[in-house]
PDB file of the backbone (N, CA, C, O) and the ligand in Angstrom, with CONECT records:
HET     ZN  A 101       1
ATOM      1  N   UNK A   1     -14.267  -0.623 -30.005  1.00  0.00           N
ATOM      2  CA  UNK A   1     -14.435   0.746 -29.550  1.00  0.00           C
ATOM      3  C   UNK A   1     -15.702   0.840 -28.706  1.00  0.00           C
ATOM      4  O   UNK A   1     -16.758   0.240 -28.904  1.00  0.00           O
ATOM      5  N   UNK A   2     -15.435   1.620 -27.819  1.00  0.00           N
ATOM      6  CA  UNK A   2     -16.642   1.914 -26.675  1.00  0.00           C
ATOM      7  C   UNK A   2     -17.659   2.917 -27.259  1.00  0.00           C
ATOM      8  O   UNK A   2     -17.541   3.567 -28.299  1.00  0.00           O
ATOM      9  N   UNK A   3     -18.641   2.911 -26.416  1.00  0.00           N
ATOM     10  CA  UNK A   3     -19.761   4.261 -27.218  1.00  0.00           C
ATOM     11  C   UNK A   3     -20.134   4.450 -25.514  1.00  0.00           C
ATOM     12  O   UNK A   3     -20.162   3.637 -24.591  1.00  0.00           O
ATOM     13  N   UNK A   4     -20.334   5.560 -25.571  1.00  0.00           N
ATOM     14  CA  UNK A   4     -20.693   6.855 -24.259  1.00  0.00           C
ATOM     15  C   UNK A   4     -21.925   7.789 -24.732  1.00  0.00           C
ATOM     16  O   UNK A   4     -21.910   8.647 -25.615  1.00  0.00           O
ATOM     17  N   UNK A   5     -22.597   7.536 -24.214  1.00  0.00           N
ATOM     18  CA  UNK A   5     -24.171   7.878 -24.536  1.00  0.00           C
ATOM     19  C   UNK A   5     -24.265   8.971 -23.484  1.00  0.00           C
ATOM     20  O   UNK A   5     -24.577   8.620 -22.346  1.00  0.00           O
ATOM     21  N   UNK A   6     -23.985  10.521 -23.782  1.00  0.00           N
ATOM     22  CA  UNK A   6     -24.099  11.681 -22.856  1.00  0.00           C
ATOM     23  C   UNK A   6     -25.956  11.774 -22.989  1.00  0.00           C
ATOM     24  O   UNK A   6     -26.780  11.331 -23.789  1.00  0.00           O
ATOM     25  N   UNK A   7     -26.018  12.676 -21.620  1.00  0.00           N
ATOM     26  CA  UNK A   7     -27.492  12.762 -21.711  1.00  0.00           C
ATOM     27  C   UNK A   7     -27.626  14.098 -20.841  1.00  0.00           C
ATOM     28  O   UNK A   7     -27.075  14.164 -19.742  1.00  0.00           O
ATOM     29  N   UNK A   8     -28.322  15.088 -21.324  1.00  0.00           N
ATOM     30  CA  UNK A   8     -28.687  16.162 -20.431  1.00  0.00           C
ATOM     31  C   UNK A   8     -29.832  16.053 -18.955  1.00  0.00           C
ATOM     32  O   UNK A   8     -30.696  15.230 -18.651  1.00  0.00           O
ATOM     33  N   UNK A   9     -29.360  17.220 -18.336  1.00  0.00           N
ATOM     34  CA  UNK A   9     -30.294  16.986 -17.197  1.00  0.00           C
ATOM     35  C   UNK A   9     -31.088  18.170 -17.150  1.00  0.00           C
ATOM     36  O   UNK A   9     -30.238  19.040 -17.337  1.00  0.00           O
ATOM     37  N   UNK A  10     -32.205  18.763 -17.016  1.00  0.00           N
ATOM     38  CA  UNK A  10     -32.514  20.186 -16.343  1.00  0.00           C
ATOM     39  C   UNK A  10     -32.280  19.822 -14.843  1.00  0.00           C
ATOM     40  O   UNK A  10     -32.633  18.846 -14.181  1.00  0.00           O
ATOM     41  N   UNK A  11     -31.577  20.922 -14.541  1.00  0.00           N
ATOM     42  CA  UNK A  11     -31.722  21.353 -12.940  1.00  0.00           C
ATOM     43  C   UNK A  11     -32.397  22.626 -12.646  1.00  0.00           C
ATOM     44  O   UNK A  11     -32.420  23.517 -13.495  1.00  0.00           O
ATOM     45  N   UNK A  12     -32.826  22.735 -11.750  1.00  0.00           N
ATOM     46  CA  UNK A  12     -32.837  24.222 -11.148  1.00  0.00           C
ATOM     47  C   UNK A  12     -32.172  24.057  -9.355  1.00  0.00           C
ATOM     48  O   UNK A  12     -31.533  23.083  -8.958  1.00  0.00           O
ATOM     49  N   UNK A  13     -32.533  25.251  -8.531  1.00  0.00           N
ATOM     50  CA  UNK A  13     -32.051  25.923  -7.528  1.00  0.00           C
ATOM     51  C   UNK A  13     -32.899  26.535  -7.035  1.00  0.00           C
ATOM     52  O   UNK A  13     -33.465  27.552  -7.435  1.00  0.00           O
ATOM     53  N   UNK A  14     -33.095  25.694  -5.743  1.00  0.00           N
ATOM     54  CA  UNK A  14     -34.205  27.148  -5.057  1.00  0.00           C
ATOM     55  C   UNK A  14     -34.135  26.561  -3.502  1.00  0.00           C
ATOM     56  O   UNK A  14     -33.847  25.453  -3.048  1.00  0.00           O
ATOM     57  N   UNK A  15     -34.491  27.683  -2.964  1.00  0.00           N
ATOM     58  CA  UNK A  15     -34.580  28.219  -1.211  1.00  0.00           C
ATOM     59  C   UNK A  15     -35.127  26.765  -0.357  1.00  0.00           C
ATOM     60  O   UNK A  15     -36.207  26.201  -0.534  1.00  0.00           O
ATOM     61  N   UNK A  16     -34.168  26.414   0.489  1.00  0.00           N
ATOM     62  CA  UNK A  16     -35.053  25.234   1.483  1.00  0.00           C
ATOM     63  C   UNK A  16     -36.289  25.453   2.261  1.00  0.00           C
ATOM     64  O   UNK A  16     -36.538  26.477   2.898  1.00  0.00           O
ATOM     65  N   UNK A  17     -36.821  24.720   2.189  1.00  0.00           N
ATOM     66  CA  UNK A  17     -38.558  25.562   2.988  1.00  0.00           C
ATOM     67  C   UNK A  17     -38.366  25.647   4.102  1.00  0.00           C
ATOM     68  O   UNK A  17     -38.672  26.739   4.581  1.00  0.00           O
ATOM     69  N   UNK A  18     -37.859  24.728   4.948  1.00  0.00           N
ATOM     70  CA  UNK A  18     -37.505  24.660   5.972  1.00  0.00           C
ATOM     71  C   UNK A  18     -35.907  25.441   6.555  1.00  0.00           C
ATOM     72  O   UNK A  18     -35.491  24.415   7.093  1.00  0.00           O
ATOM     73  N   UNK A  19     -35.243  26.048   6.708  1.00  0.00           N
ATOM     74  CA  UNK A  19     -34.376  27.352   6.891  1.00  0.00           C
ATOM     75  C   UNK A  19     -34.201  28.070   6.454  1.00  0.00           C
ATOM     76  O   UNK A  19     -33.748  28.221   5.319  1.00  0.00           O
ATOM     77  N   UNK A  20     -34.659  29.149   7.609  1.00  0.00           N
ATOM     78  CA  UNK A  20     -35.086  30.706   6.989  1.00  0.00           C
ATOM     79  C   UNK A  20     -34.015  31.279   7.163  1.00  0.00           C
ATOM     80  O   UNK A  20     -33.046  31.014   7.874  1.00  0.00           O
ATOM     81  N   UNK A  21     -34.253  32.149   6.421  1.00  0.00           N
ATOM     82  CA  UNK A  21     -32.451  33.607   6.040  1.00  0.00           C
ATOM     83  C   UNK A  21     -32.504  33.780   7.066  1.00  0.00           C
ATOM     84  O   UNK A  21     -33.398  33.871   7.907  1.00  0.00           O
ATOM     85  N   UNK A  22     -30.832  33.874   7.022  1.00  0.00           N
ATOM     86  CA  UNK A  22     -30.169  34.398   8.342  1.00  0.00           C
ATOM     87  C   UNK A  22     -29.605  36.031   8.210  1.00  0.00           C
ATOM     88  O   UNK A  22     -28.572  36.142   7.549  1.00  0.00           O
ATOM     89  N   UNK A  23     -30.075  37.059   8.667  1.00  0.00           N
ATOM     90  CA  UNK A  23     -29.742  38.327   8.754  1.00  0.00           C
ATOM     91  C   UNK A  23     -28.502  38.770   9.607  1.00  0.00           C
ATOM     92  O   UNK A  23     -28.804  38.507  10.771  1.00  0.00           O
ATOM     93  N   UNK A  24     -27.218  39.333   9.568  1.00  0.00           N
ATOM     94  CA  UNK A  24     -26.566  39.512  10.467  1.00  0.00           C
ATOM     95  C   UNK A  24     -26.154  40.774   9.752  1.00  0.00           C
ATOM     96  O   UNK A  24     -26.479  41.121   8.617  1.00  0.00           O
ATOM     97  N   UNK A  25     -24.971  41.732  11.074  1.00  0.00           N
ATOM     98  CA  UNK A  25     -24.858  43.204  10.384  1.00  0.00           C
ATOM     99  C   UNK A  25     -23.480  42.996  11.445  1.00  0.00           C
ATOM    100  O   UNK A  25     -23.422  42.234  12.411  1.00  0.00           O
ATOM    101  N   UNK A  26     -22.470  43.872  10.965  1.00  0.00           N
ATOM    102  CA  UNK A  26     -21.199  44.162  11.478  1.00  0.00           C
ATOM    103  C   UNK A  26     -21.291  45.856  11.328  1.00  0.00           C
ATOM    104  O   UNK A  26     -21.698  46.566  10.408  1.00  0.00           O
ATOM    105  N   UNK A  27     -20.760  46.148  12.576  1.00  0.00           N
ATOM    106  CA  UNK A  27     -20.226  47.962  12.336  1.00  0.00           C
ATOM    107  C   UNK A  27     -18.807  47.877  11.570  1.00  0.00           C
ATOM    108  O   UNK A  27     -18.086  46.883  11.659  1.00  0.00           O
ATOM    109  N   UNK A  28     -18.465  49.061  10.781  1.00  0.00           N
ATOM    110  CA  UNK A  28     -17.265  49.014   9.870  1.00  0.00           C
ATOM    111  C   UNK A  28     -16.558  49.883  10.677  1.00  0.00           C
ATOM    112  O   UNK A  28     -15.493  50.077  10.093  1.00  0.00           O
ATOM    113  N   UNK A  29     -16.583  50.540  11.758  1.00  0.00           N
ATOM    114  CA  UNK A  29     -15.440  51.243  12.096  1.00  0.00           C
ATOM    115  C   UNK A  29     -15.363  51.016  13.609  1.00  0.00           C
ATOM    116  O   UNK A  29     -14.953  51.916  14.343  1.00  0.00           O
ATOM    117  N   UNK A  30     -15.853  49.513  14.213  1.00  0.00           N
ATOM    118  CA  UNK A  30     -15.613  49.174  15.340  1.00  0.00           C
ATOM    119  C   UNK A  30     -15.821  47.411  15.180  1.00  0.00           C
ATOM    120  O   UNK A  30     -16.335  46.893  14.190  1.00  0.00           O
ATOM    121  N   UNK A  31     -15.413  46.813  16.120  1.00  0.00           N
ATOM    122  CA  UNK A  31     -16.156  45.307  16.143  1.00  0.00           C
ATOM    123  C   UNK A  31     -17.460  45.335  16.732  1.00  0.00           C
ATOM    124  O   UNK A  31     -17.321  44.672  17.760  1.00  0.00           O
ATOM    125  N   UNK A  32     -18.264  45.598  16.690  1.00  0.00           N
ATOM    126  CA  UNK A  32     -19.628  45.422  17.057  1.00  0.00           C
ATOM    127  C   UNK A  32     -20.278  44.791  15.921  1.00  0.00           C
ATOM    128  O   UNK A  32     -20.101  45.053  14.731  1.00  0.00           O
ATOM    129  N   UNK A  33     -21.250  43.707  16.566  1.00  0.00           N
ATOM    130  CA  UNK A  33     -22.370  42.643  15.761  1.00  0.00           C
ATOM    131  C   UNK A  33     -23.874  43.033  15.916  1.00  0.00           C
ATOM    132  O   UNK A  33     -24.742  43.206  16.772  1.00  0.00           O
ATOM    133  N   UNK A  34     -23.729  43.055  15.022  1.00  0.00           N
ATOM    134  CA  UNK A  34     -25.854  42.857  15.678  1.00  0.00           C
ATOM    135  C   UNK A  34     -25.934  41.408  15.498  1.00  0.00           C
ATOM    136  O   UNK A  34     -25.496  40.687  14.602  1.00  0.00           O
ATOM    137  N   UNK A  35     -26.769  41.084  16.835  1.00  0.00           N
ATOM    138  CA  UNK A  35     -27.860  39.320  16.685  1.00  0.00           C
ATOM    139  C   UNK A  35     -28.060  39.310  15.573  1.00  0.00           C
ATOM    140  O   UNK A  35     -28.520  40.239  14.908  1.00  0.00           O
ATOM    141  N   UNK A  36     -27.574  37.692  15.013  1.00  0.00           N
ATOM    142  CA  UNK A  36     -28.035  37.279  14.132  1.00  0.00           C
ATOM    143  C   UNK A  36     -29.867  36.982  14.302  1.00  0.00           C
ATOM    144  O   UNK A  36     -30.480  36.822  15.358  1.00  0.00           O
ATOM    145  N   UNK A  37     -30.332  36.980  13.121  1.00  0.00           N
ATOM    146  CA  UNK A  37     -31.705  37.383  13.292  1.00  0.00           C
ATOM    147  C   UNK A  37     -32.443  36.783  11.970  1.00  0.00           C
ATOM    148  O   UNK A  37     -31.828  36.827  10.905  1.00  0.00           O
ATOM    149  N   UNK A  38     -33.847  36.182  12.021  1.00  0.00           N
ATOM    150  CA  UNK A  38     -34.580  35.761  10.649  1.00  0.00           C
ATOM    151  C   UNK A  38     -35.304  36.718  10.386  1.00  0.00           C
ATOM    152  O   UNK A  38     -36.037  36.785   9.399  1.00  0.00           O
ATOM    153  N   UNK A  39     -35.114  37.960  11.648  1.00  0.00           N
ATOM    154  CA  UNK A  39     -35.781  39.535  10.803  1.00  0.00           C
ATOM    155  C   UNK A  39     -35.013  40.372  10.487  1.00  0.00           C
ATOM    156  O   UNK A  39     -34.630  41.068  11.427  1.00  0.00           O
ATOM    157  N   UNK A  40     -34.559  40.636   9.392  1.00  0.00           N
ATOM    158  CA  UNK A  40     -33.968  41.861   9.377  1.00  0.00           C
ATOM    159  C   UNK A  40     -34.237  43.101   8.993  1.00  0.00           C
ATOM    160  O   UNK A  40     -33.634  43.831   8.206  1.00  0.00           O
ATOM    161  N   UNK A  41     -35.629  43.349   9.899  1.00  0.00           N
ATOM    162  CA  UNK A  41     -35.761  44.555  10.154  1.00  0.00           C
ATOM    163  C   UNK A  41     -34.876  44.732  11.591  1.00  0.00           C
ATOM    164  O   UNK A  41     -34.151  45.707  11.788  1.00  0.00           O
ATOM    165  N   UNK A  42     -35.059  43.614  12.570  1.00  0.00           N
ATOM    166  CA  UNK A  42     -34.333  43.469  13.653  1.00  0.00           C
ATOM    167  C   UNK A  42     -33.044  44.007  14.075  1.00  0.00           C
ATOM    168  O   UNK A  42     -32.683  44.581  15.103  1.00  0.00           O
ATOM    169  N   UNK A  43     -32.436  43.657  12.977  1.00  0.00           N
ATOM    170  CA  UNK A  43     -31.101  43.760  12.612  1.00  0.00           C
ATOM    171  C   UNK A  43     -30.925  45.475  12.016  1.00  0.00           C
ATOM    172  O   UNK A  43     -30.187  46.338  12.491  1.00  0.00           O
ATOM    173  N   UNK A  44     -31.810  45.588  10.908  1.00  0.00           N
ATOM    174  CA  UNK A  44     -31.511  46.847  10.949  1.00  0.00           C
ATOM    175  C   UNK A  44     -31.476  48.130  12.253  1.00  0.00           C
ATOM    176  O   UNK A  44     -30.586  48.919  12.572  1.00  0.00           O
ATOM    177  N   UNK A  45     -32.812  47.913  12.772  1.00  0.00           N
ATOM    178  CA  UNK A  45     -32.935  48.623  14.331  1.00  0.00           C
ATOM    179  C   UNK A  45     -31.958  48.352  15.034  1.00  0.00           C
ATOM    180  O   UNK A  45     -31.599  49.355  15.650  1.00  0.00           O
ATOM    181  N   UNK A  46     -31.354  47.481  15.240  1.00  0.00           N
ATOM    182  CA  UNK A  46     -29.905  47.083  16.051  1.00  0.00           C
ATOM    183  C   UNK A  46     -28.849  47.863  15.272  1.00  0.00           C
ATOM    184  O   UNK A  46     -27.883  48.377  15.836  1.00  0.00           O
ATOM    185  N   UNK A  47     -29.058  47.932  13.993  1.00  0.00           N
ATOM    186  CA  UNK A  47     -27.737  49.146  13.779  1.00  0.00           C
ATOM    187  C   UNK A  47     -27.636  50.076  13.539  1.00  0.00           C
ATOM    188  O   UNK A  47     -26.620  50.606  13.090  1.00  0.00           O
ATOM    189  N   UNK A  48     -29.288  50.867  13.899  1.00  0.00           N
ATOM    190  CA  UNK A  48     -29.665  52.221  14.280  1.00  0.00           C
ATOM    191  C   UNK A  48     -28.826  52.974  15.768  1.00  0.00           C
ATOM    192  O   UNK A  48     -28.071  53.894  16.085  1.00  0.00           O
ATOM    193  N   UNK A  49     -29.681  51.701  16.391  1.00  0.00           N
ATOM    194  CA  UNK A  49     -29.659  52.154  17.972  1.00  0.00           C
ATOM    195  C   UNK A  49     -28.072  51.889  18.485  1.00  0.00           C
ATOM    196  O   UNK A  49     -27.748  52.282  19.606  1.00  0.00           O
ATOM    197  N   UNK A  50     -27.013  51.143  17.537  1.00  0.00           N
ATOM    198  CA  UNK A  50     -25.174  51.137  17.454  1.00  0.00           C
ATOM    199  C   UNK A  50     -24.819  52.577  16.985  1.00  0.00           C
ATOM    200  O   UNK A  50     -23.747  53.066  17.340  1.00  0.00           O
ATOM    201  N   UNK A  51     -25.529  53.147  16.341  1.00  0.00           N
ATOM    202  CA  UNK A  51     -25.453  54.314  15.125  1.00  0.00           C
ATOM    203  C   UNK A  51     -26.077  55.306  16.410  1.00  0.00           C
ATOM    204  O   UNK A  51     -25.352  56.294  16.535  1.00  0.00           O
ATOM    205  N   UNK A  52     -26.657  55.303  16.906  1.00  0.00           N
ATOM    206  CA  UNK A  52     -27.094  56.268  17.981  1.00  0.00           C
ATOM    207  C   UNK A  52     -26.138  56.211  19.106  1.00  0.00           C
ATOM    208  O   UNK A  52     -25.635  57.222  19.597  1.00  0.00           O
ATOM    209  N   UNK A  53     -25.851  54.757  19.583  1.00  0.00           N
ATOM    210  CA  UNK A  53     -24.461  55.193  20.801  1.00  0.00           C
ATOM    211  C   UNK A  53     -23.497  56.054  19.747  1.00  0.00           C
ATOM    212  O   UNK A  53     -23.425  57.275  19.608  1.00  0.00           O
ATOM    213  N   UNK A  54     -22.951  55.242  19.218  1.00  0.00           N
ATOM    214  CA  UNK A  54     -21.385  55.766  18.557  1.00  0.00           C
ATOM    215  C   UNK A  54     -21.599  56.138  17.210  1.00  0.00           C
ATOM    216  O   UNK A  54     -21.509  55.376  16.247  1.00  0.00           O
ATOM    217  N   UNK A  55     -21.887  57.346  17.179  1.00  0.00           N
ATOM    218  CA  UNK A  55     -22.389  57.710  15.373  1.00  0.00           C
ATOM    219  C   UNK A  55     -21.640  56.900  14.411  1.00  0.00           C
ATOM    220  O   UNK A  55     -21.644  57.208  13.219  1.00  0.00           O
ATOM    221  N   UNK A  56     -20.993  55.882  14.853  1.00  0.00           N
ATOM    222  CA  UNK A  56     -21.051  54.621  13.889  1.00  0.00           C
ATOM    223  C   UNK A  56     -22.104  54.751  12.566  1.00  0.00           C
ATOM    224  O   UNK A  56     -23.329  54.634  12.603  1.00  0.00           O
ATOM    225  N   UNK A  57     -21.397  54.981  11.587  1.00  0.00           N
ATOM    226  CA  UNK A  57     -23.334  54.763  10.547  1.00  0.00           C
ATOM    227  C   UNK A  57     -22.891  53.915   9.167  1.00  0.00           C
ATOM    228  O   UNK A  57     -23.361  54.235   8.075  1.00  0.00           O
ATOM    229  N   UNK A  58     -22.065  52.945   9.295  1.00  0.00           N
ATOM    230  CA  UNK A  58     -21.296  51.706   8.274  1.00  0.00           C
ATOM    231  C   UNK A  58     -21.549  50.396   8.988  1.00  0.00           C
ATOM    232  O   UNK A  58     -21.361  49.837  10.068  1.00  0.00           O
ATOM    233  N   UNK A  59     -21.987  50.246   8.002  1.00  0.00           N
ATOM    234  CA  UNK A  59     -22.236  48.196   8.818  1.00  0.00           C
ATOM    235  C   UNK A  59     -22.541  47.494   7.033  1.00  0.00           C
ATOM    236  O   UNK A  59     -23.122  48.066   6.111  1.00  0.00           O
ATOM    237  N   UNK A  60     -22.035  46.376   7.036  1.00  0.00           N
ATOM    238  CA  UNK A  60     -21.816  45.317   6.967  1.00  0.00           C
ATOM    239  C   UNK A  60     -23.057  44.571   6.935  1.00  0.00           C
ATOM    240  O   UNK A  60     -23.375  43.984   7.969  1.00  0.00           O
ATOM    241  N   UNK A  61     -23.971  44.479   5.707  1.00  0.00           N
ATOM    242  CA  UNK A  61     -25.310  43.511   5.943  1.00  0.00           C
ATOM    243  C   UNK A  61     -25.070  42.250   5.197  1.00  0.00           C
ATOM    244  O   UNK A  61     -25.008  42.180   3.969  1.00  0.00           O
ATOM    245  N   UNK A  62     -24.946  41.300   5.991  1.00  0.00           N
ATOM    246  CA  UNK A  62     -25.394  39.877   5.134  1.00  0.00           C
ATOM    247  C   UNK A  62     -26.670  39.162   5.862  1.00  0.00           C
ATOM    248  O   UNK A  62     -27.219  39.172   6.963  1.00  0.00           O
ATOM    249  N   UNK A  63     -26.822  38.491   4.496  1.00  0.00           N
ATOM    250  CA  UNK A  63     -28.290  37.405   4.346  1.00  0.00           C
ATOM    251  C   UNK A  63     -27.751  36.481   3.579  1.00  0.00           C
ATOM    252  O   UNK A  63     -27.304  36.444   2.432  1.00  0.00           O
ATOM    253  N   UNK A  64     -27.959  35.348   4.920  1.00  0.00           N
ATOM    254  CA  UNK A  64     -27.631  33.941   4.060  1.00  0.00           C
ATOM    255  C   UNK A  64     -29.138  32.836   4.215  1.00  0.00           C
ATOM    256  O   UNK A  64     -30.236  32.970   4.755  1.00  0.00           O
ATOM    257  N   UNK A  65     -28.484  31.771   3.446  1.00  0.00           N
ATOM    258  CA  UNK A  65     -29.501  31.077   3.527  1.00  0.00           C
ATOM    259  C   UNK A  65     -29.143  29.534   2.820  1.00  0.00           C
ATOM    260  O   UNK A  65     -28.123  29.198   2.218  1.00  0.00           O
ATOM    261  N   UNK A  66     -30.395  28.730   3.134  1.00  0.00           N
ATOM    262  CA  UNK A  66     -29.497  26.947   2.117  1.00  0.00           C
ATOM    263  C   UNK A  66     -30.240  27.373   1.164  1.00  0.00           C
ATOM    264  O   UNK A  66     -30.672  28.513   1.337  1.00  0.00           O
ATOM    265  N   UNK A  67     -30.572  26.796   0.112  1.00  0.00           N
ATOM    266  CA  UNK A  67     -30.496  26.563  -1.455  1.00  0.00           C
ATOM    267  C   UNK A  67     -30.250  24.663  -1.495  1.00  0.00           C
ATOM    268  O   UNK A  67     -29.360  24.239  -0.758  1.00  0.00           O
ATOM    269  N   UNK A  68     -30.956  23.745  -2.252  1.00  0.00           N
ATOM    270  CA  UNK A  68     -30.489  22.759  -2.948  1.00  0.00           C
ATOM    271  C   UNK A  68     -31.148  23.022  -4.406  1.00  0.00           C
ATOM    272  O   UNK A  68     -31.769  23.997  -4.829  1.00  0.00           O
ATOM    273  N   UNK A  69     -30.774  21.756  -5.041  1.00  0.00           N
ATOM    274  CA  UNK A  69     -30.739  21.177  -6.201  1.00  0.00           C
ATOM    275  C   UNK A  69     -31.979  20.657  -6.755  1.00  0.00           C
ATOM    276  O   UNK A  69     -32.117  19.589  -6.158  1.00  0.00           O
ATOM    277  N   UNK A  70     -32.877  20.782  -7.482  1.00  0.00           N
ATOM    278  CA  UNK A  70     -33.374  19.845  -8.047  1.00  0.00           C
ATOM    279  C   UNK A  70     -33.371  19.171  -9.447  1.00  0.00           C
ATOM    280  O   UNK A  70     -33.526  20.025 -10.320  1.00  0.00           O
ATOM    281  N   UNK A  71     -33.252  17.977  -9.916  1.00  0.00           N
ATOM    282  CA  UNK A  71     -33.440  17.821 -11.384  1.00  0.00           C
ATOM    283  C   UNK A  71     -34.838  17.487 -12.015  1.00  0.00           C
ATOM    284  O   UNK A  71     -35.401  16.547 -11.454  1.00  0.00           O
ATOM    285  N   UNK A  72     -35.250  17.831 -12.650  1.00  0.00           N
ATOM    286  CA  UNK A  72     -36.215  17.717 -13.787  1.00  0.00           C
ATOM    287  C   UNK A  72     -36.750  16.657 -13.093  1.00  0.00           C
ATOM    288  O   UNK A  72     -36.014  15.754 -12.698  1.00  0.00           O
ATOM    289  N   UNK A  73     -38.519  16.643 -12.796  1.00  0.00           N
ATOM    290  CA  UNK A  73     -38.740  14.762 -12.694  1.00  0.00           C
ATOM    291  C   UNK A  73     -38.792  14.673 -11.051  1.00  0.00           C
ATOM    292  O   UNK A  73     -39.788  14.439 -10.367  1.00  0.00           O
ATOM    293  N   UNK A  74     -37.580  14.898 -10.647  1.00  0.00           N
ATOM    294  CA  UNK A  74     -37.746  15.043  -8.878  1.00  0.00           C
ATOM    295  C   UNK A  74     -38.191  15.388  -8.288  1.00  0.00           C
ATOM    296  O   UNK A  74     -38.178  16.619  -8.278  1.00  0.00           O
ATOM    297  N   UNK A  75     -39.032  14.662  -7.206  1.00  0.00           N
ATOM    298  CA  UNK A  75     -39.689  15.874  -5.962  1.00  0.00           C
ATOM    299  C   UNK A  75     -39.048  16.437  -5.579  1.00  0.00           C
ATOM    300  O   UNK A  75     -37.956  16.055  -5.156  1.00  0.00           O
ATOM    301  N   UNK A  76     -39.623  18.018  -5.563  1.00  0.00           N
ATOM    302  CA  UNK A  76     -38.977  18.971  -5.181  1.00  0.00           C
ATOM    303  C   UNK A  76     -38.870  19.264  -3.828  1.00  0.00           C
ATOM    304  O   UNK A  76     -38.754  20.382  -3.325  1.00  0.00           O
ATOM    305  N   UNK A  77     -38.923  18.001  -3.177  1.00  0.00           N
ATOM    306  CA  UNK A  77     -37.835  18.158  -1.808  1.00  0.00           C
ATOM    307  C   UNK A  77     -36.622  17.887  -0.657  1.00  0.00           C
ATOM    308  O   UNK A  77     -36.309  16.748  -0.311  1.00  0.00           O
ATOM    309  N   UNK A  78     -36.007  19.077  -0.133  1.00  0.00           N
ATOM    310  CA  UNK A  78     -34.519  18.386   0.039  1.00  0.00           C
ATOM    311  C   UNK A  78     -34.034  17.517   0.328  1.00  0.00           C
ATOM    312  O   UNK A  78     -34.391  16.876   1.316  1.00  0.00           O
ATOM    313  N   UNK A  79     -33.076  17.192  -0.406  1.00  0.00           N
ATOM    314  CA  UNK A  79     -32.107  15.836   0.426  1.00  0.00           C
ATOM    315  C   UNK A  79     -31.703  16.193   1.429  1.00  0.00           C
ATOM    316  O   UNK A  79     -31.763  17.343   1.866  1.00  0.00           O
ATOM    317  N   UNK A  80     -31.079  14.946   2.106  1.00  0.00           N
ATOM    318  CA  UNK A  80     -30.099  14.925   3.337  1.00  0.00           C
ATOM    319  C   UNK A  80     -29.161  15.812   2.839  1.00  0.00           C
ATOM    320  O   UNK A  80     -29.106  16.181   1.666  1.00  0.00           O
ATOM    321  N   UNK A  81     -28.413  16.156   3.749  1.00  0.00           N
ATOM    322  CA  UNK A  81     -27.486  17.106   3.649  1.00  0.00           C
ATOM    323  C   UNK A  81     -25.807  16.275   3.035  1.00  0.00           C
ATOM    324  O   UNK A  81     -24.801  16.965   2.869  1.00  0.00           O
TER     325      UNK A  81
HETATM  326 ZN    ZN A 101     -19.334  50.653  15.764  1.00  0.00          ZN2+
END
């Protein structure tokens, strides 16, 4: 009979230092984009001044961004992709 020796890991999760959030905004009752943007205050003012042409006043905010892995023990910096 075999024996299998499990072993835990800590991981955590956190923000790449190197790529910053990406801000983008969609109008909801037209196709219009705002520039994607690493400000999104930028982005918000862009869907003011959409909201001022076409009283448009619905949009669509996302913020993305990378994230890796680390385990317990590891330098905490990213791998290759
Ligand atoms: Zn619109």
């Amino acid at each position: 009979m075999s024996r299998v020796v499990l072993r835990s890991l800590v991981h955590r999760i956190t923000a790449h230092p190197d790529v910053p959030l990406a801000y983008t905004a969609s109008c909801e009752s037209c196709s219009w984009k705002a520039e994607p943007s690493a400000d999104g205050e930028a982005v918000d003012v862009e869907c003011m001044a959409h909201s001022g042409r076409s009283n448009h006043r619905q949009f669509t905010r996302t913020v993305t961004g990378r994230a890796f892995v680390v385990r317990e023990g590891e330098d905490p910096k990213p791998p290759a992709p």
